[in-house]
C-alpha angles and dihedrals in degrees: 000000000000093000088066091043084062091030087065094038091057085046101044089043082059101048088055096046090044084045094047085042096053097044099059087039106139082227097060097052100092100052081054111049085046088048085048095058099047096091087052102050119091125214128192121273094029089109123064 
């Protein structure tokens, strides 16, 4: 059992690094900074 207890540790240790990784990737930046800016644009007939 306490080879699965460090099995999933290990596991769980890469999935975080493969997540941080994948969020500050140069390639995702631009998905982000669009995704950044939606609560700001207006668009028209939001106002009454």
């Amino acid at each position: 059992m306490v080879w699965f207890h460090a099995f999933f540790t290990v596991f769980l240790f890469a999935l975080f690094i493969a997540i941080v990784l994948w969020a500050f990737s140069p390639r995702r930046k631009k998905a982000f900074d669009e995704a950044a800016r939606l609560p700001l644009e207006d668009k028209r007939g939001d106002h009454p």
